[in-house]
N, C-alpha and C positions, 0 to 999 in steps of 0.2 A: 460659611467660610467668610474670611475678614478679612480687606484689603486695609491697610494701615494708610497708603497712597492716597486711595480713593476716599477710606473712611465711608467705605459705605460694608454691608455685609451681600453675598451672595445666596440664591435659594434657585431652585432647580426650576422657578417662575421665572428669573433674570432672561432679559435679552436681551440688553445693553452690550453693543458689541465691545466693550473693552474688556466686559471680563474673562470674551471669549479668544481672544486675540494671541492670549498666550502661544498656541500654538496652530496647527491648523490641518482643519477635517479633510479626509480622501477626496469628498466631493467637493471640496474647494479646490484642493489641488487638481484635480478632474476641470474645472471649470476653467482653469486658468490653463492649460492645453488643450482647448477647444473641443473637450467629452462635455457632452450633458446628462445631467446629475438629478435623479427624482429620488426624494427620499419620505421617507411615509413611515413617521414617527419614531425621529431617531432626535435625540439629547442635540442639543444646538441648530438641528436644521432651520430653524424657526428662529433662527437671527441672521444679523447682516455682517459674515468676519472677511476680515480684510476685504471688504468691496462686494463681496460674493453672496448670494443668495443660491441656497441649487435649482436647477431649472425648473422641477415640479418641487411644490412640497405640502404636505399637511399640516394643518392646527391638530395637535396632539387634543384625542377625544380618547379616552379610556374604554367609551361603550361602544366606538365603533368595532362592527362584528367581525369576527376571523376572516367569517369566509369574503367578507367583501374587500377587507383588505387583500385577502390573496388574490380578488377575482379582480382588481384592479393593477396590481401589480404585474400579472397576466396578460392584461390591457396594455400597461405600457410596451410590454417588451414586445410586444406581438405587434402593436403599431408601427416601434420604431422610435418611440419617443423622450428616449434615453442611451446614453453608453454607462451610465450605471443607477442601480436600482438599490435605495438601503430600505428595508421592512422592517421593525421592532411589535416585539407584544410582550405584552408588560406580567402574562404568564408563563409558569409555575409561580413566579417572584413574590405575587402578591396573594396568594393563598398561601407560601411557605412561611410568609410572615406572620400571618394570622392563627395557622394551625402547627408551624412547625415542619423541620425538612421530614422528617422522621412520621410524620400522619399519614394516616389512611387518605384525607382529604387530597393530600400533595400526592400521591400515588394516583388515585384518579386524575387528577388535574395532569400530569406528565401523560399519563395514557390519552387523554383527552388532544394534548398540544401534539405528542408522536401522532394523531391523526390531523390534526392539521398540517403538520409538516406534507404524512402523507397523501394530501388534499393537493396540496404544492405540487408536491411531485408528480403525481396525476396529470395535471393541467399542463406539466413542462412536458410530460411524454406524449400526453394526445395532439398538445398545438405542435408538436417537432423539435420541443426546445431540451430536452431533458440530455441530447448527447453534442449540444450546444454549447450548455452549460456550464460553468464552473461551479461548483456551489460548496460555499465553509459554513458548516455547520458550528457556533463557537458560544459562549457570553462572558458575560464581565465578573463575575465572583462566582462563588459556590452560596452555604448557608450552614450557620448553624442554630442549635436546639440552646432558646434561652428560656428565662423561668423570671418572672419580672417580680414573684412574691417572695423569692429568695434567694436570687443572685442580685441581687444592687446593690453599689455601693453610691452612696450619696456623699458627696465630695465636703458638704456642710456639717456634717459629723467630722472633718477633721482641719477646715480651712472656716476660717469669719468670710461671710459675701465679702465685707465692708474691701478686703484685700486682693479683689478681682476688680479689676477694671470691665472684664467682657469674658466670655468664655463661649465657646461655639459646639457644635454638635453632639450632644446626650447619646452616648450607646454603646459604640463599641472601644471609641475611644473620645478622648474632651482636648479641646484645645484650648488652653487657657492665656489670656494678657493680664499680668497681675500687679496691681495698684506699682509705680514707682519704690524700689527698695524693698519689695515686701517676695521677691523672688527664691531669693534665696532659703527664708521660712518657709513659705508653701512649700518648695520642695522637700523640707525634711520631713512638715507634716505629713505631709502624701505619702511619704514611703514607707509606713508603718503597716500598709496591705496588701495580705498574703496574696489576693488575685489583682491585684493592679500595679503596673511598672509606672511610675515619672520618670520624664524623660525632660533635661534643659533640650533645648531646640540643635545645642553643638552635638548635644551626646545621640540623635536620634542613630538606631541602625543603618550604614548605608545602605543596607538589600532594600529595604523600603524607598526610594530614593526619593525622602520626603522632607528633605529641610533647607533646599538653597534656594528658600522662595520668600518671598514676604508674605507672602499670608501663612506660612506658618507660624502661627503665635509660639514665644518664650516655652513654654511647659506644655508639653505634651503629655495626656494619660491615657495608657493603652489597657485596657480590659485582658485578661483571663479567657479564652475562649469560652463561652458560654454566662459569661459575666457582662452586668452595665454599668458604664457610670454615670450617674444624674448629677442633676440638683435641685430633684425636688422628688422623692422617692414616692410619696403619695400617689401625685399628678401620673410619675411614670406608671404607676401599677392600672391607672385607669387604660392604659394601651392594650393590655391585655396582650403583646406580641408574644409569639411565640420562638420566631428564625430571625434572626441578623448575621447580617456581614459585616466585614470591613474591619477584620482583626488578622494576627501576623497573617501576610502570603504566603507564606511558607506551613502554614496548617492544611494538611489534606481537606478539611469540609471548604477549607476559600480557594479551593482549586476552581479553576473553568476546565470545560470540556472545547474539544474541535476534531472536526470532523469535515472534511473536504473529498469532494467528487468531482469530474470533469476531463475533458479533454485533456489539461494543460497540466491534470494532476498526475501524478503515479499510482495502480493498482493495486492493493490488497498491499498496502505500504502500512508501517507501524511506527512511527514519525518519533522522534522523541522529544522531552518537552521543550518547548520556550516560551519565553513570554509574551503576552498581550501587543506592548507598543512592537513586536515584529510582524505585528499583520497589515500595520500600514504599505512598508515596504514592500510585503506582500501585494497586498490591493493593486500599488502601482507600479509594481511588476508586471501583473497580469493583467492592467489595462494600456500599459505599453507607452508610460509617461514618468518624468523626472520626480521622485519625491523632494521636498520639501526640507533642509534639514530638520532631523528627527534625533531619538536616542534609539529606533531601532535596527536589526540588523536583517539585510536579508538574507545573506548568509546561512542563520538562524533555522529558515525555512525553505534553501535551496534542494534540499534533500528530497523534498514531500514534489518536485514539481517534474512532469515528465523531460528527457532530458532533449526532447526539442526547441523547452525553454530554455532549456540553464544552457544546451550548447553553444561557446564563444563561436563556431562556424558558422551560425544562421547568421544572415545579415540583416540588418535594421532595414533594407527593401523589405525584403521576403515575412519580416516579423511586421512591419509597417501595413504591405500587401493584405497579410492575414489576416489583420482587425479591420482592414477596410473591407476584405471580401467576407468574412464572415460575422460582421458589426462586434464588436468588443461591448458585449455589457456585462454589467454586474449588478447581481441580486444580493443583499444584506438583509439580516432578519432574526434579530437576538429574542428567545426566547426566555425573556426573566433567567433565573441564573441556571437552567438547564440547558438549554438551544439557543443559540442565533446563526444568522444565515448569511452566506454572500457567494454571490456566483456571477461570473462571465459568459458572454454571448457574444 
């Protein structure tokens, strides 16, 4: 990703707090109403936004083991040493990329992580925490089945480099800055293929709500589901991936899943859908502090909560009272694009 401002590019290494300032994480806004915040390998913990650091956090290690991240997470809540807990593991996500959502390989690996989950769950019911709890089971995209030796399109069979200034992210979709005056062509070139849409930056979808930003560069290419775009077709086949995301949201495989249990929830309830950014609201709902403005709603997900939350008669004593007598935390815990987790205590 490409700030024009900064003139600098982003990668998923960046901690430079301005690129994360955009907006601002549950634990920050947790931090800034006097909840503390331990987070153990989630996307940004591991910078410093608007002022905030969370109170525990981890250096993101890939090999650290399941079970010690659970058996620490366990730790914290059982001590006391938090009002909210976020946990990430970086599977299914990273087998499904390698073998595809659709393998045998990804089929074990999910069976594998539903036991870790119910590893989790174990330890919240032996130490007393399990009807404590809140817990969202969720993640960030779905996956699809890609083929790198005969779905690519390589953007240089129909554009000269010499007429790119810069171009960002090879896969599902390309974000292109291209040379002074030379916009207009690229885009007719481009549109000559049958799997990939151009998009000027005016014209993007708004379901997507992805273009009132400056790092969206001028021309957008959006993939075919099951389709890549490079620029360097060779190099990409050396990936050998199989699964990618990050193509229309509105495609059943870039669906996420959620899944929520707990006190504060509703039983054997059948929710229907919404989006992502309404879990924030969510979160600081049920930790019982002011969100941040946001674009979600909570509304959205008033439905799914039992109605001693949503009831306007509880008074902010009595809801106040509740998180202090029975410590308000929360557990988060995204499971690559099959599972993630977050619950209240």
């Amino acid at each position: 990703m490409y700030d024009p401002e900064f003139n600098e590019t982003f990668t998923m290494a960046t901690k430079t707090s301005k690129w994360w300032e955009g907006g601002e994480p549950v634990w920050v806004t947790a931090r800034k109403h006097g909840k503390r915040s331990a987070i153990y390998f989630w996307p940004g913990s591991e910078t410093e936004i608007h002022g905030f650091f969370p109170n525990i956090w981890k250096k993101y290690n890939e090999s650290d083991p399941f079970n010690n991240r659970i058996d620490t997470v366990i730790h914290w809540l059982l001590n006391d040493q938090a009002d909210m807990v976020a946990l990430y593991f970086h599977e299914p996500d990273y087998t499904g990329h390698i073998f595809g959502p659709n393998s045998t390989e990804v089929s074990k690996k999910v069976e594998e992580m539903d036991g870790w989950l119910g590893y989790l769950m174990k330890n919240l019911t032996d130490h007393g925490l399990w009807d404590n709890v809140n817990v969202i089971v969720t993640s960030d995209h779905g996956m699809a089945a890609v083929d790198v030796n005969s779905r690519v399109i390589d953007i240089y069979d129909y554009v000269d480099p010499r007429a790119i200034k810069l171009a960002t992210s090879d896969g599902e979709i390309l974000n292109i800055l291209p040379v002074s005056g030379k916009e207009d062509e690229m885009v007719h070139n481009l549109t000559n293929h049958p799997h990939m849409t151009v998009y000027k930056k005016q014209d993007i979808p708004e379901h997507w709500h992805y273009k009132n930003n400056r790092r969206i560069l001028p021309v957008l290419l959006v993939a075919e589901e099951g389709w890549l775009i490079v620029r360097n077709r060779t190099a990409y086949r050396q990936s050998n991936q199989r699964g990618a995301h990050g193509y229309d949201n509105q495609l059943s495989s870039m669906k996420p899943i959620f899944y929520a249990r707990g006190p504060d929830f509703r039983r054997n309830y059948l929710a229907k859908p919404f989006n992502s950014i309404d879990l924030y609201p969510l979160m600081c709902k049920l930790l019982g502090i002011k969100p941040a403005p946001n674009n979600g709603t909570l509304d959205n997900t008033a439905d799914i909560l039992a109605s001693s939350v949503t009831s306007s008669a509880m008074s902010n004593t009595l809801f106040l009272a509740n998180i202090l007598h029975e410590v308000a935390e929360f557990l988060t815990c995204m499971l690559g694009f099959i599972l993630s987790f977050f619950s209240r205590f």
